[in-house]
C-alpha positions, 0 to 999 in steps of 0.5 A, a space after each residue: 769175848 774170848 771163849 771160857 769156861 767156868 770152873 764147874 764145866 772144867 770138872 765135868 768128868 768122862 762118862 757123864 752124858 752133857 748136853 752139848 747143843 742150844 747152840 742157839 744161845 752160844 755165850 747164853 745158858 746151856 741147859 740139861 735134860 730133866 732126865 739127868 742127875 740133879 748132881 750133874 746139873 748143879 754142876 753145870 748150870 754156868 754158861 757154856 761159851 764156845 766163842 767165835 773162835 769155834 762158831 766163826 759169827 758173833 754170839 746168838 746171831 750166828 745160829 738163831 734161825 738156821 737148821 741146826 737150831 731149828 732143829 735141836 733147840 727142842 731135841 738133843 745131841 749129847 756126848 761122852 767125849 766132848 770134855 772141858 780141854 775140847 771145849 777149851 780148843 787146846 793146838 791139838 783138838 780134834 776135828 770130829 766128836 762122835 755124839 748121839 742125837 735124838 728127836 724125843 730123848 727115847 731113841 739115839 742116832 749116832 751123828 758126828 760133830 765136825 769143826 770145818 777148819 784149814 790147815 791154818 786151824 784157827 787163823 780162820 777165826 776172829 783174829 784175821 778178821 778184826 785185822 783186816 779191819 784194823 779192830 782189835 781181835 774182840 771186835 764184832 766180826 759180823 760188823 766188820 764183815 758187813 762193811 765189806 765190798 763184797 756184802 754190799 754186792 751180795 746185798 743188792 743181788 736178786 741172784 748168786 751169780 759168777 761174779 758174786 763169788 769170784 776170788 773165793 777160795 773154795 774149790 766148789 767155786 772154782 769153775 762156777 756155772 750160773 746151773 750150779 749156783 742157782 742149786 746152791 741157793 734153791 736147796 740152802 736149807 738154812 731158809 724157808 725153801 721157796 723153790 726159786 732161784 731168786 735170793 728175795 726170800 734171804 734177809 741180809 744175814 741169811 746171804 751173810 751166812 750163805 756168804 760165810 759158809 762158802 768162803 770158810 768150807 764149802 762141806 756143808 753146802 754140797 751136802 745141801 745140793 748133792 744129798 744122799 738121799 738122791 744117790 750122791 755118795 755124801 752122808 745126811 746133812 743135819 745142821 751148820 753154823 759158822 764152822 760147826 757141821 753135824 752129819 750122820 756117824 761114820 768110820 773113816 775108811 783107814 780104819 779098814 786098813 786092815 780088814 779082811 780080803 773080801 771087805 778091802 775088795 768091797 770097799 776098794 770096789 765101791 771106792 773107784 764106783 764112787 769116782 766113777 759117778 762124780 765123772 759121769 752122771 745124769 746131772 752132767 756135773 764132773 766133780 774132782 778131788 784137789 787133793 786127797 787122803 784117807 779120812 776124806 771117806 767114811 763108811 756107815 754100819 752097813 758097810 757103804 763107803 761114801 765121801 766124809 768130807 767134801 771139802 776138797 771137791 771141786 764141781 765143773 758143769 759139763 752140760 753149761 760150761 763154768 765160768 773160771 774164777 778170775 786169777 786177778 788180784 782185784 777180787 780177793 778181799 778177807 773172804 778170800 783169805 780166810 782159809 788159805 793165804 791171799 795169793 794161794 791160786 787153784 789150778 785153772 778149770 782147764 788144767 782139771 783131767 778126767 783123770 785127776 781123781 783116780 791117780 790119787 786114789 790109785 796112789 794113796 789110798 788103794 794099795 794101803 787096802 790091796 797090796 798083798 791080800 790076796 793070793 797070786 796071781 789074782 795079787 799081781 793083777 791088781 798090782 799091775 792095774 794099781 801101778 797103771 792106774 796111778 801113773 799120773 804121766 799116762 793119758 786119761 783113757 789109760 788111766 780109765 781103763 786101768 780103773 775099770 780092770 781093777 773093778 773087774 778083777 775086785 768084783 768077784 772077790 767080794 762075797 755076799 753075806 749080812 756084814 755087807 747090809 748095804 747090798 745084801 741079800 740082793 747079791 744072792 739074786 743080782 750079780 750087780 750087788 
C-alpha cells in the first residue's frame, strides 16, 4: 500500500497542534487529545498512513511492541510543522521536525523527529526490497526479508556475533568485536532487558527489527549502547521504529557560525573534547568519524555541544581487537545494500588513524566557527594550530598536538557566565569548567 492522505489531513493548516504519534497503528486511525478543538478533530479522524516508505516495516507490526510505542501509545508528541506536504514526502522533505512530547499532556519537552535515510533517500524503502525478491513494490517487506539467508542465520543464533553482521554496511560493524556486539544486544532497549547477552528472550521480530535497524542507521543503537546519561556525548534516545528516531531537541552546530568570540571558543572547545574522548576512554572503545559535516552535532539549550547524528561513527575495540568485516562478496545480500550500493566497500580497520577525526574537524568545521574572531595574535595562533592540525599529510602525534594547542589557546577565551548553564557556575570555582 502506498502512503495517502485523505483530503481532510491535506487541509490541516500551520499552527494547528495534530497529534502526530499512535505510530503503533501506522495504516490504522490517528487520534487527537480530548483538549483539542472539537472543529479540529472533525477534520482529522481519517486515517493518517505514513506507509512503509517512511517507517520501512509492514503496517502495525513494525512498531507494536518497541519503545516508541510503549512509550507514546499513552502520551503525546505534537507538532506545528509536520503539515500534509511532509506527510506526503515530496524530493525535498526534511530530515528532522521539531515537536513537543509530554508524558501527562500539562508539561512539553521539546524533542525532534528524525527520518534515518542515506543519500539514496528513498531507494532504502520498499522498493529495493520487493525487487530483490522479484515482488512488486506493494509486497510484504517483512515476508520477503524473513526468507532471507541472513534471517535464518539470525533466527538460529543464541547470540549476535561477528558473522552474523558481516557484509553490513553500517560503519558501527565495520571492525566488530564479540565485547561490542554483545552491548549491543544487553542495552536494545526495544525488548524486556534481560541483562544478558543471549538473544533467548528476542522473538523473531525483535532480531528482524534488531537486524533492520543496524543494516538501514545504526543512530539509533549507539544512542542505546553509548547513552548520555553515562557521559557519552550523545543526546537522550526515546524511541525508534524502521527509519523513524525520536530523540531530545537540539540546534545544529552551524547555526552557531556566527555567534559571539567567547561562544565559538567554547563550542570549538568542547568539540576537540568531544574527539578526544571517542580516542580515549575507560571503555577502551576508539570511535571515529568516515565523514563528517556540521549537522552531525548539536547543541542543547544549555550550551553543550554534543554529537546529533551518529551514523557516520565507526567503533574499534582497543581492549578485544575487532574482527574486520570480510571485503568478499559472498556475504552481501539486500541488507547490505540497503543504504549504499552492493559494491561500495569501507576502508579496512587497518586504514583508520587516530587521527582521522581531528583532520575533519580541523578542515570543515573549526575555521567556519574561528577564523577571524579574534584579535592578533591570539587569531594567527589559532590559524597556525588549525592549518597544523587539518594537515591530513602529517603523522598522527603532530596532528594531536596541534589539537591539543589549539584547546590550550581557546580555554581562557571562554568566559563563565549563565549563557553557558552546561558548566556554570562551576567555572567561577574550578578552572576545568
Amino acid at each position: 500500500m502506498e502512503p495517502q492522505l485523505g483530503p481532510e489531513a491535506a487541509a490541516l493548516r500551520p499552527g494547528w497542534l495534530a497529534l502526530l504519534l499512535w505510530v503503533s497503528a501506522l495504516s490504522c486511525s490517528f487520534s487527537l487529545p480530548a483538549s483539542s478543538p472539537s472543529s479540529l478533530v472533525s477534520q482529522v479522524r481519517t486515517s493518517y498512513n505514513f506507509g512503509r516508505t517512511f517507517l520501512g516495516l509492514d503496517k502495525c507490526n513494525a512498531c507494536i511492541g518497541t519503545s516508541i510505542c510503549k512509550k507514546f501509545f499513552k502520551e503525546e508528541i505534537r507538532s506545528d510543522n509536520w503539515l500534509a506536504s511532509h506527510l506526503g514526502l515530496p524530493p525535498d522533505f526534511l530530515l528532522s521536525y521539531p515537536a513537543n512530547y509530554s508524558d501527562d499532556s500539562k508539561i512539553w519537552r521539546p524533542v525532534e523527529i528524525f527520518r534515518l535515510v542515506s543519500k539514496y533517500q528513498n531507494e532504502i524503502s520498499d522498493r529495493r526490497i520487493c525487487a530483490s525478491a522479484s515482488a512488486p513494490k506493494t509486497c510484504s517487506i517483512e515476508r520477503v526479508l524473513r526468507k532471507t539467508k541472513r534471517f535464518q542465520k539470525w533466527l538460529q543464533a543464541k547470540r549476535l556475533t561477528p558473522d552474523l553482521v558481516q557484509g553490513l554496511a553500517s560503519p558501527l560493524l565495520r571492525c566488530p568485536s564479540q565485547r561490542l556486539l554483545d552491548r549491543v544486544v544487553r542495552r536494545y532497549a526495544e525488548v524486556a532487558d534481560a541483562g544478558s547477552i543471549f538473544m533467548d528472550h528476542f522473538t523473531d521480530r525483535d532480531k528482524l527489527r534488531l537486524l533492520y535497524t543496524l543494516a538501514v542507521n545504526s543512530h539509533p543503537i549507539l544512542l542505546q549502547i553509548f547513552p548520555g546519561a553515562e557521559g557519552w556525548p550523545l543526546p537522550k534516545y526515546l524511541g525508534s521504529c524502521g527509519r523513524f528516531l525520536v530523540s531530545t531537541s537540539t540546534r545544529p552546530l552551524q547555526e552557531f557560525y556566527g555567534a559571539p568570540p567567547d561562544q565559538a571558543a567554547d563550542l570549538a572547545y568542547q568539540l576537540l573534547g568531544v574527539l578526544e574522548s571517542l580516542r580515549s576512554n575507560d571503555l577502551n572503545y576508539f570511535f571515529y568519524f568516515t565523514h563528517i559535516d556540521a549537522g552531525m552535532f548539536g547543541v542543547f539549550n544549555n550550551g553543550h555541544l554534543f554529537i546529533r547524528d551518529a551514523s557516520a561513527v565507526g567503533v574499534i575495540d582497543k581492549q578485544e581487537g575487532s574482527q574486520e568485516a570480510t571485503r568478499a562478496g559472498e556475504n552481501k545480500d539486500i541488507f547490505s545494500c540497503l543504504v549504499s550500493g552492493c559494491q561500495v566497500q569501507l576502508p579496512s580497520c587497518e586504514s583508520v588513524s587516530e587521527k582521522q577525526s581531528l583532520v575533519l574537524v580541523c578542515q570543515k568545521l573549526l575555521p567556519r566557527l574561528l577564523q577571524g574572531r579574534f584579535p592578533s595574535p591570539v587569531q594567527d595562533d589559532i590559524d597556525s594550530a588549525l592549518a597544523q592540525c587539518g594537515d591530513s599529510t602529517r603523522p598522527d602525534p603532530e596532528v594531536l598536538g596541534a589539537a591539543s594547542w589549539l584547546k590550550d589557546i581557546l580555554r581562557p577565551l571562554r568566559t563563565c557566565d549563565s549563557r553557558f548553564a552546561y558548566r556554570y557556575p562551576d567555572c567561577k570555582y574550578n578552572d576545568k569548567f
